[in-house]
C-alpha positions as CSV (number, residue, x, y, z in Angstrom):
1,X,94.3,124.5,72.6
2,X,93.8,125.6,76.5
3,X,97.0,124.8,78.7
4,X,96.7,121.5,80.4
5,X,99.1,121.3,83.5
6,X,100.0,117.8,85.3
7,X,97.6,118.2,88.3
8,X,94.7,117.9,86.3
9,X,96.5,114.6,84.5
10,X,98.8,113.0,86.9
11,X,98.0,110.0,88.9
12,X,97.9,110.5,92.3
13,X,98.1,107.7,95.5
14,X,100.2,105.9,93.6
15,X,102.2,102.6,95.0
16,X,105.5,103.4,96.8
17,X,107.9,101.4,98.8
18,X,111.0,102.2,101.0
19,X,114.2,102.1,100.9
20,X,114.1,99.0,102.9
21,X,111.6,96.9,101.5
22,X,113.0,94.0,100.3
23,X,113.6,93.7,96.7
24,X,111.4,90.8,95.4
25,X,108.3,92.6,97.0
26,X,109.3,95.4,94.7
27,X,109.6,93.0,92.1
28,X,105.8,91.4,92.6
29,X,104.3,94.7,92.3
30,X,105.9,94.8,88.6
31,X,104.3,91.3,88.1
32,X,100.7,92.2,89.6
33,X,99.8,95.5,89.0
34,X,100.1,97.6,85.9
35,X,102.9,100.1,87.0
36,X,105.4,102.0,85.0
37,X,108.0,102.9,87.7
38,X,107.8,102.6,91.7
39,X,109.0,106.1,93.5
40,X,110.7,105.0,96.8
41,X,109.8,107.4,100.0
42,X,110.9,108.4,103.3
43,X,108.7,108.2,106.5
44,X,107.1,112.0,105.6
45,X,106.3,111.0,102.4
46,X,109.2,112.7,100.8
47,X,110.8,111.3,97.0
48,X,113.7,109.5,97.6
49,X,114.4,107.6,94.4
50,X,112.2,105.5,91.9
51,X,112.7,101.9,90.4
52,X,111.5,101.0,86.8
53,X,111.2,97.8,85.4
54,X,114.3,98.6,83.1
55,X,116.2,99.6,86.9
56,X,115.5,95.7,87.8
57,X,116.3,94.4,84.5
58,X,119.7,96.3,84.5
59,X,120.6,95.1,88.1
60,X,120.2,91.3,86.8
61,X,120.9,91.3,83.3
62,X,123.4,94.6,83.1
63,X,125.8,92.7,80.3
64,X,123.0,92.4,78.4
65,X,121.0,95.7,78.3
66,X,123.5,97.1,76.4
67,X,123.6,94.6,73.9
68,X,119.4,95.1,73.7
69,X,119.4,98.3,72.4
70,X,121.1,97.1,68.8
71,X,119.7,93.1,68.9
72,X,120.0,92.8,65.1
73,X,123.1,90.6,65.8
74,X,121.2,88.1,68.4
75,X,120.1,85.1,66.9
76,X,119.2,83.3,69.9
77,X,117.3,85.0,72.7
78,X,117.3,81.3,74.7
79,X,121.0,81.4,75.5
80,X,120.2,84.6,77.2
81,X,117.5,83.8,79.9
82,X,119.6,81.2,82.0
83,X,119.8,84.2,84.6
84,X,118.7,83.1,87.6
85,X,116.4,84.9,89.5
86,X,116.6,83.1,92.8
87,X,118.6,85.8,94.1
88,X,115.7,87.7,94.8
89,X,114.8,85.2,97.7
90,X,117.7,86.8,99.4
91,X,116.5,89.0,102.3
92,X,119.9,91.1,101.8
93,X,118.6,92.9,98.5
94,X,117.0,95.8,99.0
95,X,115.1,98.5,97.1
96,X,117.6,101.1,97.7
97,X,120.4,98.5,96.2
98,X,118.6,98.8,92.5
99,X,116.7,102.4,93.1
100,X,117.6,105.7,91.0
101,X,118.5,107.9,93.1
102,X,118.1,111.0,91.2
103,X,114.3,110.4,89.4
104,X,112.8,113.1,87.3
105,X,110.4,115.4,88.8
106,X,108.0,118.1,87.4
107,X,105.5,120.3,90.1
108,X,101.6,120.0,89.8
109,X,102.1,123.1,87.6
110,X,104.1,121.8,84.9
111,X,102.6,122.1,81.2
112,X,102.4,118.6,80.0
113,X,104.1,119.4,76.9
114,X,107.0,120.2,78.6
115,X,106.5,116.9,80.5
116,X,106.4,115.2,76.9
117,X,109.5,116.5,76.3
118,X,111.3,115.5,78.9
119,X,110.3,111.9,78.7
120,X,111.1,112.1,75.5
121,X,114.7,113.5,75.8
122,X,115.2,111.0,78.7
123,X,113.9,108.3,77.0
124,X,111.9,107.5,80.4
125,X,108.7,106.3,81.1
126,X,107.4,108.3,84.6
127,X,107.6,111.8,86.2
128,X,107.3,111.5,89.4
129,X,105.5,114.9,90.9
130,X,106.3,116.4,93.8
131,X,105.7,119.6,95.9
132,X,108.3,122.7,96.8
133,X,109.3,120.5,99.6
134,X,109.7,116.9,98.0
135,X,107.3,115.3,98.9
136,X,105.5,112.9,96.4
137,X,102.4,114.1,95.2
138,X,101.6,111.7,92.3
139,X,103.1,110.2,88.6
140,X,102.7,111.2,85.0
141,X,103.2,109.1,82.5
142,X,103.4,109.0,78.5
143,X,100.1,107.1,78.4
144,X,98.4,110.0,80.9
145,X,99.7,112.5,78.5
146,X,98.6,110.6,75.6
147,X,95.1,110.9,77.2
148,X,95.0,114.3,77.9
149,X,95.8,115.3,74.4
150,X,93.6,112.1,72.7
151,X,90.7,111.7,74.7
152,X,88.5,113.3,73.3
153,X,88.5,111.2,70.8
154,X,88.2,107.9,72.6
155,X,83.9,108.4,72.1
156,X,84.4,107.7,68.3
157,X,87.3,104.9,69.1
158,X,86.5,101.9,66.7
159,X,83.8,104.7,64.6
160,X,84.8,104.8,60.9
161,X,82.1,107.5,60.5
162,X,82.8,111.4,60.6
């Protein structure tokens, strides 16, 4: 199998905000667009944080999230979705109030496997990929590993034959 390194899989232009955009903008890219985390940049383009959909969720719902991660003992989901996002009208929350501050990175030169494994061991869902100096060069995700391992057989996807 040859090497496969994340610049030839990562995503790059990828959506970003600021630290100062409000947080409901934040929140409607999550609701139009088909994104796994948002990385949060400075003026030079530099990685600053990220913010996941799991990051919003824990802001809102943070007595719950651990309670999600063994939901055997929750019979009723209803009773839990009386949280009231109007808050997000607010002007006053920001992206840097609900941002990680410390997001994974890899370099353009990082093997995916080892990419693999670290989304695995941090149970996360983006690498954000940045140069020597910071600054943000693209995502990888599980599914654009998945890809670069799989693809090759997405020509015989739905083909029972050999």
């Amino acid at each position: 199998m040859p090497s496969r390194y994340v610049r030839d899989f990562m995503t790059s232009g990828v959506i970003t905000c600021s630290r100062g955009d409000k947080l409901r903008d934040v929140a409607a890219l999550f609701a139009t667009r088909t994104v796994s985390g948002v990385p949060v940049t400075d003026r030079e383009g530099k990685l600053v944080g990220i913010i996941t959909k799991l990051d919003l969720l824990g802001f809102f719902l943070p007595e719950y999230l651990d309670l999600f991660s063994d939901i055997d003992f929750i019979q009723d989901f209803s009773t839990l979705q009386s949280c009231n996002l109007d808050v997000l009208e607010s002007d006053l929350l920001l992206a840097e109030d609900v941002m990680d501050y410390e997001p994974l990175t890899v370099g353009p030169e990082t093997m995916l496997l080892k990419c693999a494994a670290l989304l695995s061991k941090f149970k996360a869902e983006i690498l954000c990929v940045v140069d020597a100096e910071g600054k943000l060069l693209g995502v990888i995700t599980a599914t654009d590993i998945a890809r670069a391992f799989f693809g090759r057989y997405s020509d015989s996807a739905g083909d029972p034959s050999p």
